[in-house]
TIRO-2110 file (N, C-alpha, C; in Angstrom, 1 decimal):
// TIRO-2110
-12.3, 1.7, -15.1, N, 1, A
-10.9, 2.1, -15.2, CA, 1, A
-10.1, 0.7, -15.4, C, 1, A
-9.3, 0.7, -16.4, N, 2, A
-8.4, -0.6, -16.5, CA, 2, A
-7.1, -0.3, -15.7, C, 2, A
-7.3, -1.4, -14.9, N, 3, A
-5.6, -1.8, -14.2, CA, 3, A
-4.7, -3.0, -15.0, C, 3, A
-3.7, -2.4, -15.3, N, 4, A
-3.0, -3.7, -16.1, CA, 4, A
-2.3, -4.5, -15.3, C, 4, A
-2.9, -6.0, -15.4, N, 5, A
-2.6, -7.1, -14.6, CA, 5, A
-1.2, -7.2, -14.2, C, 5, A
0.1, -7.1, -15.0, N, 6, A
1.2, -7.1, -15.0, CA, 6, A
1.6, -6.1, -13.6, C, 6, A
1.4, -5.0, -13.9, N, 7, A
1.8, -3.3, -13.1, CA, 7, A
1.3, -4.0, -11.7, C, 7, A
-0.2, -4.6, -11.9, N, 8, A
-0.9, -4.7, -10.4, CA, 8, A
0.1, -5.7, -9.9, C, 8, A
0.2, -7.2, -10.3, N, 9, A
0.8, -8.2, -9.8, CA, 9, A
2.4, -7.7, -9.0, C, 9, A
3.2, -6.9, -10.1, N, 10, A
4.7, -6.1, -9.8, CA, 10, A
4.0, -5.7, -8.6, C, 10, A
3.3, -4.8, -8.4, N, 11, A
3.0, -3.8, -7.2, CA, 11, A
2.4, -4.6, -5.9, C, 11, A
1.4, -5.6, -6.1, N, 12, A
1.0, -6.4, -4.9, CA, 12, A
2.3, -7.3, -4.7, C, 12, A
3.4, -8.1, -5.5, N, 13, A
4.4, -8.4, -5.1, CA, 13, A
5.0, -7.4, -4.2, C, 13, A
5.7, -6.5, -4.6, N, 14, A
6.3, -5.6, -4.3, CA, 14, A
6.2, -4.8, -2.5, C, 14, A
5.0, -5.2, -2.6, N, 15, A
4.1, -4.2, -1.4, CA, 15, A
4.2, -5.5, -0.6, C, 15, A
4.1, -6.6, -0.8, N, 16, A
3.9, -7.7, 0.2, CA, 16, A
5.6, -8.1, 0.6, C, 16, A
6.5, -7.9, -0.5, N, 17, A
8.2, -8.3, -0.2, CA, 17, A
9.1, -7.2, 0.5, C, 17, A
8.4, -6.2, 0.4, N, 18, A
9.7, -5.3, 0.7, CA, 18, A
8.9, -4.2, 1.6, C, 18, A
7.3, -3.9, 1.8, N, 19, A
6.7, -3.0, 2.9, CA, 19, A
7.0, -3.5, 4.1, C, 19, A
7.1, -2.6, 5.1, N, 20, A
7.2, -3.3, 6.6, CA, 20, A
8.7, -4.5, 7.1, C, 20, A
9.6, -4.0, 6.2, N, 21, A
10.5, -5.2, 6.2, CA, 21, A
10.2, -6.7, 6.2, C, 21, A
9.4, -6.7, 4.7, N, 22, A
9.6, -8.4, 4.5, CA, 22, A
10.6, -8.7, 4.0, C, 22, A
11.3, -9.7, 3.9, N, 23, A
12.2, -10.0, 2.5, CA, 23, A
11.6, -11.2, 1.6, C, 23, A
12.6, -10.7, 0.6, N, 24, A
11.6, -11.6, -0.9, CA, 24, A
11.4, -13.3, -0.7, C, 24, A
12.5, -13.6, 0.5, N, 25, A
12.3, -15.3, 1.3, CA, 25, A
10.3, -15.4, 1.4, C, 25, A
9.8, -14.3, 1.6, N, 26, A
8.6, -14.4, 1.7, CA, 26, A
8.5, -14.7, 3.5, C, 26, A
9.5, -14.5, 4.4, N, 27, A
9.7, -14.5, 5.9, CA, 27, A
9.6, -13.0, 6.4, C, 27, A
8.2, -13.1, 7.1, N, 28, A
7.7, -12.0, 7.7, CA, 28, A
8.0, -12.2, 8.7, C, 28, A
9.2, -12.6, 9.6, N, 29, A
9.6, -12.5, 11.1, CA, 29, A
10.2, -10.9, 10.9, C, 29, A
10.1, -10.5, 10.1, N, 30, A
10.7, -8.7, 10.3, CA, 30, A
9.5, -7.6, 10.3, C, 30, A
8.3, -8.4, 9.7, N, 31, A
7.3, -7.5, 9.8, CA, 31, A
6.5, -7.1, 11.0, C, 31, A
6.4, -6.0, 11.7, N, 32, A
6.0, -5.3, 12.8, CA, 32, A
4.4, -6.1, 13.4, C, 32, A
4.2, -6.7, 14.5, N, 33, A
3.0, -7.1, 14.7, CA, 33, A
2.4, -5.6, 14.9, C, 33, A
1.3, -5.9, 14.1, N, 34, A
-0.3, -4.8, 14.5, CA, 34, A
-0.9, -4.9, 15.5, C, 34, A
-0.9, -5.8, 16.0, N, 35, A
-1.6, -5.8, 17.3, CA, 35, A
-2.8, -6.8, 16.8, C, 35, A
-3.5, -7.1, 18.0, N, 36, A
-5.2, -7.9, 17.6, CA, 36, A
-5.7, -7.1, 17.6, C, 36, A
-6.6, -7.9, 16.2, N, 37, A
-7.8, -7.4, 15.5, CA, 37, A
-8.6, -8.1, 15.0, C, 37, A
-10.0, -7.8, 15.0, N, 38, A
-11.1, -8.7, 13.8, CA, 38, A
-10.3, -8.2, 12.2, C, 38, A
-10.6, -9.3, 10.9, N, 39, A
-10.1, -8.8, 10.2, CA, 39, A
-10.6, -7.3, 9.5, C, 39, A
-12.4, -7.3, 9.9, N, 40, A
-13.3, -6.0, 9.5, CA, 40, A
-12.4, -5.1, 9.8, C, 40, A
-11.9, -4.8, 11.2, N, 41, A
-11.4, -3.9, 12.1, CA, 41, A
-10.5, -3.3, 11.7, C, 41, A
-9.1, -4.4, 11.4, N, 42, A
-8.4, -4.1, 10.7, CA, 42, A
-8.2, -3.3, 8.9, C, 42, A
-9.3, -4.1, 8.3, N, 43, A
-9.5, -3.3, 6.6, CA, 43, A
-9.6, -1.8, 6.9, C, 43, A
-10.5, -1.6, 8.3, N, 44, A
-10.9, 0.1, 8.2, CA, 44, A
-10.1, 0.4, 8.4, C, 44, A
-9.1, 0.0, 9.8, N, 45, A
-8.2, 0.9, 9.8, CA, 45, A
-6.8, 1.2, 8.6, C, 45, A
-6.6, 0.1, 7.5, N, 46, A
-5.7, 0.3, 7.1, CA, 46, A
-6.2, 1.4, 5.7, C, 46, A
-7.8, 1.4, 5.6, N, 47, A
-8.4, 2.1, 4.4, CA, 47, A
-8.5, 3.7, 5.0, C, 47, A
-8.4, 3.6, 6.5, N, 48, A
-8.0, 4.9, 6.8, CA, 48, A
-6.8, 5.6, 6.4, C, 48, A
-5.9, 4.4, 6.5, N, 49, A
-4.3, 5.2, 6.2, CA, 49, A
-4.8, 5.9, 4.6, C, 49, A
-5.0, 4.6, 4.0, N, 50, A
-4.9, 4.9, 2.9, CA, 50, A
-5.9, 6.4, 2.6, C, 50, A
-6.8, 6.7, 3.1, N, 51, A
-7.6, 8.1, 3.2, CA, 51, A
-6.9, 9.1, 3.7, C, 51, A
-5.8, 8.9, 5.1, N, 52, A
-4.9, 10.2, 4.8, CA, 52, A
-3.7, 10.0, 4.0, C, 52, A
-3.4, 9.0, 3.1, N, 53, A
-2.6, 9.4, 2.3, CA, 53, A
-3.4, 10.3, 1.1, C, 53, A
-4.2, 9.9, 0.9, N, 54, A
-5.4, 10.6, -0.4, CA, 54, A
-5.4, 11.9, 0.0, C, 54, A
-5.3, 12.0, 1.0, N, 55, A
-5.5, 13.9, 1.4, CA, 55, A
-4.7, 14.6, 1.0, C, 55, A
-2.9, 13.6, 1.4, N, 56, A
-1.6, 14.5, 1.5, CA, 56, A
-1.2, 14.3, -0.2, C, 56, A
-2.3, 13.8, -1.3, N, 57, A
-2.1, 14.0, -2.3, CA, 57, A
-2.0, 15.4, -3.3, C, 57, A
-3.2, 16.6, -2.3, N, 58, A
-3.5, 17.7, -2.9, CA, 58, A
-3.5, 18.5, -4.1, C, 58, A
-3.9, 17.3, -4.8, N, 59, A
-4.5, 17.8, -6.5, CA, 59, A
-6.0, 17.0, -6.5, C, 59, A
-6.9, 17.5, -7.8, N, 60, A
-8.3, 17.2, -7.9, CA, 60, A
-8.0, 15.7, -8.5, C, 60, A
-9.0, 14.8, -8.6, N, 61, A
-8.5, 13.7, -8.8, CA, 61, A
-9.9, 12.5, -8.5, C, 61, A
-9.6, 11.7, -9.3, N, 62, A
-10.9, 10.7, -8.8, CA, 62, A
-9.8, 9.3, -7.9, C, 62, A
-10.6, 9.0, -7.1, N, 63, A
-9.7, 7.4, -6.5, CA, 63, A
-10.3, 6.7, -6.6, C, 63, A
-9.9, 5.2, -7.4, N, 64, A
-10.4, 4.0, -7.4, CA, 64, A
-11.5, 3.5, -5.5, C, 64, A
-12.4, 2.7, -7.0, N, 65, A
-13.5, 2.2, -5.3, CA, 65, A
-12.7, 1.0, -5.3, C, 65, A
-12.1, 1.0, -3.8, N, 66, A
-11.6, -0.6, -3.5, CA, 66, A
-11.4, -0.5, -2.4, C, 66, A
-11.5, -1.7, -1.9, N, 67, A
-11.5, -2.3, -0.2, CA, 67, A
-10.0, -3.1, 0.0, C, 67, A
-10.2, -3.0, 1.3, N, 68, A
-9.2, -4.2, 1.6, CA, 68, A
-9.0, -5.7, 1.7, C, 68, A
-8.0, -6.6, 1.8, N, 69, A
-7.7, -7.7, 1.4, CA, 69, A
-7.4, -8.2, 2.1, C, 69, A
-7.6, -9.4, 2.8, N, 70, A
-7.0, -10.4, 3.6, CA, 70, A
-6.0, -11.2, 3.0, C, 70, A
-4.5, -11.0, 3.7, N, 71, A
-3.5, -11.9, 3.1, CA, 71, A
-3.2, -12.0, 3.7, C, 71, A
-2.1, -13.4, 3.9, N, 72, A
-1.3, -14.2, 5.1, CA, 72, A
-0.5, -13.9, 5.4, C, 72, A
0.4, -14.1, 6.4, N, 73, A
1.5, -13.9, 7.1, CA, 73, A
2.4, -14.4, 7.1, C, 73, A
3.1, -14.9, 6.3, N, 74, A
4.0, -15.9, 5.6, CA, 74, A
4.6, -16.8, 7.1, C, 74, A
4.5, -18.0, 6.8, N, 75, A
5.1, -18.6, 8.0, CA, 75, A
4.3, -18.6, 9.6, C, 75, A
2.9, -18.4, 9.5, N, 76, A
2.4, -18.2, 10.5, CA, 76, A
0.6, -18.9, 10.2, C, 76, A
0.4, -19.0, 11.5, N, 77, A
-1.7, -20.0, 11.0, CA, 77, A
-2.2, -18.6, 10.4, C, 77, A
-2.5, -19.4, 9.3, N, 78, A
-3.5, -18.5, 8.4, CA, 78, A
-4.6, -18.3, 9.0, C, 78, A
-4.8, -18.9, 9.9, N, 79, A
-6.5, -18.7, 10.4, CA, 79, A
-6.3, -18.0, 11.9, C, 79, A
-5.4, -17.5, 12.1, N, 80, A
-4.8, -16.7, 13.6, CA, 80, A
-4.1, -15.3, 13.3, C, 80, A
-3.2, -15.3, 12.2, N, 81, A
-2.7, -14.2, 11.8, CA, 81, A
-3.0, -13.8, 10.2, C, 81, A
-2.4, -12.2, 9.8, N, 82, A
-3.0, -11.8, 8.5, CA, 82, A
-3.0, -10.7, 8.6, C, 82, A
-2.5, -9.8, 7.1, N, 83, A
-2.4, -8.6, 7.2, CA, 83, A
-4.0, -8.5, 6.3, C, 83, A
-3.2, -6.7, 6.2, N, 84, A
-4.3, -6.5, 4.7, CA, 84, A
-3.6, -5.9, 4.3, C, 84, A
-4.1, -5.8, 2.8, N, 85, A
-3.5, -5.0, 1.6, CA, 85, A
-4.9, -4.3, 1.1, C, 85, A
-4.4, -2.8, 0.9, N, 86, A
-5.4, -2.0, 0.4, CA, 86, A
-4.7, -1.3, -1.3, C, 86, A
-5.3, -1.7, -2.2, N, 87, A
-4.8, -1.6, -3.2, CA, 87, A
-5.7, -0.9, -4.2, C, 87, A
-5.3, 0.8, -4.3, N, 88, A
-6.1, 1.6, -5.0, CA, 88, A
-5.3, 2.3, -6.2, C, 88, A
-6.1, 3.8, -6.6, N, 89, A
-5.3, 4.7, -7.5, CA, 89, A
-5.8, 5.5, -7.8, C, 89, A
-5.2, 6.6, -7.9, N, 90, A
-5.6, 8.1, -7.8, CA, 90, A
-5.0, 8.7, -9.5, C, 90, A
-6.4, 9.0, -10.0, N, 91, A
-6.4, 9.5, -11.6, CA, 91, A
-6.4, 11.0, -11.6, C, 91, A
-5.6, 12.2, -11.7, N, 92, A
-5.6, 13.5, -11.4, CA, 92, A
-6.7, 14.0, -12.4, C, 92, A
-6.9, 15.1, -12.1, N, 93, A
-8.4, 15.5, -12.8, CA, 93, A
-7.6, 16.3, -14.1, C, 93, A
-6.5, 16.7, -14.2, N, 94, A
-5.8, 17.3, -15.4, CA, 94, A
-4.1, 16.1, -15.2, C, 94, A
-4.3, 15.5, -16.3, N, 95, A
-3.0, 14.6, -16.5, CA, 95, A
-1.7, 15.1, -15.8, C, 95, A
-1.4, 16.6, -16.2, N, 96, A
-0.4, 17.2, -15.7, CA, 96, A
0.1, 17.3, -14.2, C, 96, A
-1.4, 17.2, -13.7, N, 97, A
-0.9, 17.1, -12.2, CA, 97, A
-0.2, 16.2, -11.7, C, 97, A
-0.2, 15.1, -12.0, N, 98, A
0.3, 13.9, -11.8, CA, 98, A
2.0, 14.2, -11.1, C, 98, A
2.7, 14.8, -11.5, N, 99, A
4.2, 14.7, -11.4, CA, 99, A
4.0, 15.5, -10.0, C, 99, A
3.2, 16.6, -9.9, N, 100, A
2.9, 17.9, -8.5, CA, 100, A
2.1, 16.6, -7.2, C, 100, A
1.7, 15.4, -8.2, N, 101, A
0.7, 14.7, -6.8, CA, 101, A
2.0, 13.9, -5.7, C, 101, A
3.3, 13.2, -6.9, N, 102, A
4.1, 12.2, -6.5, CA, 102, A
5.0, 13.5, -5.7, C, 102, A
5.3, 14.2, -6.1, N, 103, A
6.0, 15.4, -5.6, CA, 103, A
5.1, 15.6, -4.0, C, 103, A
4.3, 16.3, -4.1, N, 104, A
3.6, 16.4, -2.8, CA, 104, A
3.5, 15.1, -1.6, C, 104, A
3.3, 13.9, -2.0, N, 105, A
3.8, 12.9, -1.6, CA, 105, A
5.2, 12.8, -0.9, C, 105, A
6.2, 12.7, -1.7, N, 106, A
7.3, 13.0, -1.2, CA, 106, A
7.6, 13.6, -0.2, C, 106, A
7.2, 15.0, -0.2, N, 107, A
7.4, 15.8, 0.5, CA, 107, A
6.7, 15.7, 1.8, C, 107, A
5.0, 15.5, 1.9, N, 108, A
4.2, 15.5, 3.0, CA, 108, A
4.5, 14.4, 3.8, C, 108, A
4.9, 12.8, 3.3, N, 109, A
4.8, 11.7, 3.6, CA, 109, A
5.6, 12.1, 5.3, C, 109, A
6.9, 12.3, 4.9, N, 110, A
7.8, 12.2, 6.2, CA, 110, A
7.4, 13.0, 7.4, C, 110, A
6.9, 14.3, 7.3, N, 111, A
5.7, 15.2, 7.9, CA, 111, A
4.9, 14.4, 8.5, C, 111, A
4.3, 13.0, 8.0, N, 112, A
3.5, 12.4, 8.7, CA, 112, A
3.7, 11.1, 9.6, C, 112, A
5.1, 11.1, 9.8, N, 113, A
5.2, 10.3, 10.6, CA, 113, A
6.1, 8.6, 9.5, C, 113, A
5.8, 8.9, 7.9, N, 114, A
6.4, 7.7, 7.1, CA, 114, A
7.6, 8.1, 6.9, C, 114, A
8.5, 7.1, 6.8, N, 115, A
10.0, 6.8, 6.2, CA, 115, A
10.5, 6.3, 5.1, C, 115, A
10.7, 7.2, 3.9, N, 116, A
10.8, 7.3, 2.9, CA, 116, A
12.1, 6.0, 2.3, C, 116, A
11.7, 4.8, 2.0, N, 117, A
12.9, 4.4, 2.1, CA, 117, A
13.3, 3.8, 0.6, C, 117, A
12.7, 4.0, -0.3, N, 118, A
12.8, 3.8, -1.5, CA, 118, A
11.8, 4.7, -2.8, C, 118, A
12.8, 5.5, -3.5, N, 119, A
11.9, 6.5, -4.1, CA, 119, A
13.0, 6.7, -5.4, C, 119, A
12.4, 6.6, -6.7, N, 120, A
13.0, 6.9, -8.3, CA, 120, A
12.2, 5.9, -8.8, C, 120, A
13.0, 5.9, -10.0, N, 121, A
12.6, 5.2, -11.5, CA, 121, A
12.4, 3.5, -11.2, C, 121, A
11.3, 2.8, -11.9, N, 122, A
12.0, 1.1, -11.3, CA, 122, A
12.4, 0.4, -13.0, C, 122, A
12.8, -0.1, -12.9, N, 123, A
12.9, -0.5, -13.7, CA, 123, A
12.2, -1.1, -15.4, C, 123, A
11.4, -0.7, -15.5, N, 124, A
10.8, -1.3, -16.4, CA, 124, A
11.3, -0.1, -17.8, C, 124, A
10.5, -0.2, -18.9, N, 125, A
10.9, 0.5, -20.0, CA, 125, A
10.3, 1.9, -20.1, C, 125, A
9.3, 1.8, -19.5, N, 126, A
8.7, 3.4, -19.3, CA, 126, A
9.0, 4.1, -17.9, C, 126, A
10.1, 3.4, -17.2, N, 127, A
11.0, 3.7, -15.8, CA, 127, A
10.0, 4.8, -15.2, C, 127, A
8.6, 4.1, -15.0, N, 128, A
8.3, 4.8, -13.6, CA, 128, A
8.3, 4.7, -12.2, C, 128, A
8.0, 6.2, -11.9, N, 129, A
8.9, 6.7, -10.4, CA, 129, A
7.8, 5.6, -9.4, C, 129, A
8.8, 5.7, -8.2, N, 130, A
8.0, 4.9, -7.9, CA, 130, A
8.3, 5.2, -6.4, C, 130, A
7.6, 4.7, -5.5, N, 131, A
8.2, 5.7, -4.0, CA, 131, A
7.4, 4.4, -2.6, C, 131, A
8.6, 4.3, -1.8, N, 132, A
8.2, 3.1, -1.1, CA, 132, A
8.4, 3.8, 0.7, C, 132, A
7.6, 3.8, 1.2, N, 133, A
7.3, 4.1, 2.6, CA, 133, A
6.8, 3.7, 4.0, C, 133, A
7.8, 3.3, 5.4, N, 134, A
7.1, 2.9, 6.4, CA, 134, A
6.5, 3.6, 7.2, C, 134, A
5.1, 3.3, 7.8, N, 135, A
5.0, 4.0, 9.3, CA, 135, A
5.1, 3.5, 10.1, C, 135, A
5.9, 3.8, 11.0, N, 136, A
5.9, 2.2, 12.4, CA, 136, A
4.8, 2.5, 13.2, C, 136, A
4.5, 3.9, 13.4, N, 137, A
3.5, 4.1, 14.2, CA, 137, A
2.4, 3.3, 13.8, C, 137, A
2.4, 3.5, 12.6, N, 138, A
0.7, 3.2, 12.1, CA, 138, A
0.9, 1.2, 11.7, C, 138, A
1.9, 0.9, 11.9, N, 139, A
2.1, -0.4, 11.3, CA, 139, A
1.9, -0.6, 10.1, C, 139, A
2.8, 0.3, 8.9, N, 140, A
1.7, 0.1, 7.9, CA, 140, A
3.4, 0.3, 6.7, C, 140, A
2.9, 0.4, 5.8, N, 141, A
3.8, 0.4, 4.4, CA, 141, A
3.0, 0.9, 3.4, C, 141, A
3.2, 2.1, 2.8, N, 142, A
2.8, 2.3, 1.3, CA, 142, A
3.8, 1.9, 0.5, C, 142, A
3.1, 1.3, -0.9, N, 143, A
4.3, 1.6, -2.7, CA, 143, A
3.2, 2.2, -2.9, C, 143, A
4.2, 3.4, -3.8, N, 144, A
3.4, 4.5, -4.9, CA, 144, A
4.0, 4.2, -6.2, C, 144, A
2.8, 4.0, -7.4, N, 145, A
3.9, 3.5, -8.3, CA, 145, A
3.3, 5.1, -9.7, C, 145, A
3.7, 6.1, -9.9, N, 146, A
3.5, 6.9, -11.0, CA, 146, A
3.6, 6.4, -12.4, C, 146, A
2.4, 5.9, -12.8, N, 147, A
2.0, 5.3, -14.4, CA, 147, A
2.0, 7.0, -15.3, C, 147, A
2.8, 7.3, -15.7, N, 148, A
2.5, 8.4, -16.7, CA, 148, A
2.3, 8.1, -18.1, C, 148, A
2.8, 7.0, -18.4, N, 149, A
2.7, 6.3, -19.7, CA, 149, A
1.3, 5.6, -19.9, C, 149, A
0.5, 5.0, -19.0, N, 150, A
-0.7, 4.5, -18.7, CA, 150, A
-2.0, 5.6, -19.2, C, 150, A
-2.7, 5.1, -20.5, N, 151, A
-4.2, 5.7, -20.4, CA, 151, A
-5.0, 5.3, -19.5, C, 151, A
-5.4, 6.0, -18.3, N, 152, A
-5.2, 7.3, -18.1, CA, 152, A
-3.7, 7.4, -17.3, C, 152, A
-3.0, 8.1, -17.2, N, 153, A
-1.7, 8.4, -16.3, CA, 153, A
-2.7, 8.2, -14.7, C, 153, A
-1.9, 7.5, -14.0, N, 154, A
-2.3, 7.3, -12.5, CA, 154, A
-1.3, 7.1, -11.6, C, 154, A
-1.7, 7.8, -10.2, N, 155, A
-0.8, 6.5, -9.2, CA, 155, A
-1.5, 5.4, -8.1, C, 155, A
-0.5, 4.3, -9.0, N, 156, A
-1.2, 3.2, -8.1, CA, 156, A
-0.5, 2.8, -6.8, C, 156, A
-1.5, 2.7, -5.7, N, 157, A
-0.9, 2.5, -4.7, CA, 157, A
-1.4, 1.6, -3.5, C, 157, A
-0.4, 0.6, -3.3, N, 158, A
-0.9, -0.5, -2.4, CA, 158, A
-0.4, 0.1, -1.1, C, 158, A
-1.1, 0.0, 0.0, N, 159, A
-1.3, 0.3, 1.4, CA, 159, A
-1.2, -1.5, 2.3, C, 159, A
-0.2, -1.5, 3.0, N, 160, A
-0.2, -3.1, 3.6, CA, 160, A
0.1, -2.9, 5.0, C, 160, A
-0.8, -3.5, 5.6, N, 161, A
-0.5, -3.7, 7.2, CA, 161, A
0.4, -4.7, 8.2, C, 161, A
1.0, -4.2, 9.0, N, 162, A
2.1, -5.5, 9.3, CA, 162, A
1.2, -6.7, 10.0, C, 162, A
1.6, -7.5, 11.0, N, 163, A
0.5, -9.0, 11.6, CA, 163, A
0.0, -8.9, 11.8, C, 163, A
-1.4, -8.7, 12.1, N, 164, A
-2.4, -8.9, 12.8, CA, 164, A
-2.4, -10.2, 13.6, C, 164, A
-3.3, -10.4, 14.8, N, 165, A
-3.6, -11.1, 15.2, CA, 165, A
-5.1, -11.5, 15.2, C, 165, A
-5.9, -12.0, 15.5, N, 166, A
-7.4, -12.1, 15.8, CA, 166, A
-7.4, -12.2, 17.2, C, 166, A
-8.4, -11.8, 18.0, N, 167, A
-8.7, -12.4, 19.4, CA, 167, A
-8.8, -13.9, 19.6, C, 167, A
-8.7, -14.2, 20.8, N, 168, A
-8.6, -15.6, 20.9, CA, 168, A
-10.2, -16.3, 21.0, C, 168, A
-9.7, -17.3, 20.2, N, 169, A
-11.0, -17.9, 20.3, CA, 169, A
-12.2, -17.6, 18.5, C, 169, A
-11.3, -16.0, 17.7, N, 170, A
-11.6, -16.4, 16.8, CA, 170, A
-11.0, -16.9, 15.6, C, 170, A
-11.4, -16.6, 14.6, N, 171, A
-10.3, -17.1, 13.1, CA, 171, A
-10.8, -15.9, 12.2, C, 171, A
-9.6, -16.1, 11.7, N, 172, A
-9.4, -14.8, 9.8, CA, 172, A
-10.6, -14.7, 9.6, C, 172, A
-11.4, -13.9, 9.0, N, 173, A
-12.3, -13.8, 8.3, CA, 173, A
-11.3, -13.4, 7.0, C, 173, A
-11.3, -13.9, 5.8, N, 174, A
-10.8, -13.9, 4.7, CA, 174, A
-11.7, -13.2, 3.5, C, 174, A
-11.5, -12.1, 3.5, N, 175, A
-12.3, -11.6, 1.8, CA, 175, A
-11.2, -10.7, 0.9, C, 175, A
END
């Protein structure tokens, strides 16, 4: 499956500046500490979120194989603190579903405890929708970005967790 470098880079920007209350300063003193974690510990649980968002998708569909990411905490030891970013995409098994998946999203998201805080068109020339959401419970932030224009039509969506910590005495494991 091709991901176009542009769309991903917008979107991993995007998920890292504005999920979880960062601002585009790149100052994550607004992002919610997660609590301590190994960074392993952490990837599952944020690839969990991301598996009940895949649920509250409810159309047929294949989703990208991907794991989670170790990234920094802006302003903080990289080798003490660190989120993750889980960054996948869900291909509907008939193109048409696509508009019923973003839809269902919408709707289920807030049901589950997320806070819908940015959702329409973004800017670009093929103005797709695009839908941005917190969980405080879960310490977490989805962007959903609806490619309809994209062979194949998809939505791509980064999953990012707020601080982690490590236990004392270890360091990041970085992958």
């Amino acid at each position: 499956m091709k991901i176009k470098l542009g769309v991903l880079a917008v979107a991993v920007s995007l998920a890292l500046t504005t999920l979880t209350g960062c601002d585009s300063a790149g100052d994550d003193s607004d992002v919610p500490s997660a609590g301590t974690s190994t960074s392993g510990d952490a990837a599952d649980a944020v690839e969990a979120v991301s598996s009940g968002i895949r649920e509250l998708i409810g159309v047929e569909g294949r989703t990208s194989d991907s794991h989670g990411t170790v990234t920094e905490c802006s302003g903080k030891d990289p080798d003490t603190y660190f989120r993750i970013l889980h960054p996948w995409s869900f291909t509907p098994t008939a193109p048409g579903d696509l508009g019923a998946a973003m839809q269902r999203l919408r709707a289920a998201l807030p049901k589950h405890g997320w806070k819908i805080v940015e959702y329409g068109p973004d800017t670009s020339r093929n103005k797709n929708v695009q839908l941005t959401a917190d969980n405080d419970a879960q310490k977490a932030g989805v962007h959903i970005v609806r490619t309809d224009k994209d062979e194949p039509p998809m939505l791509s969506v980064d999953v990012v967790s707020g601080c982690y910590r490590v236990p004392d005495g270890q360091k990041v494991e970085h992958f």
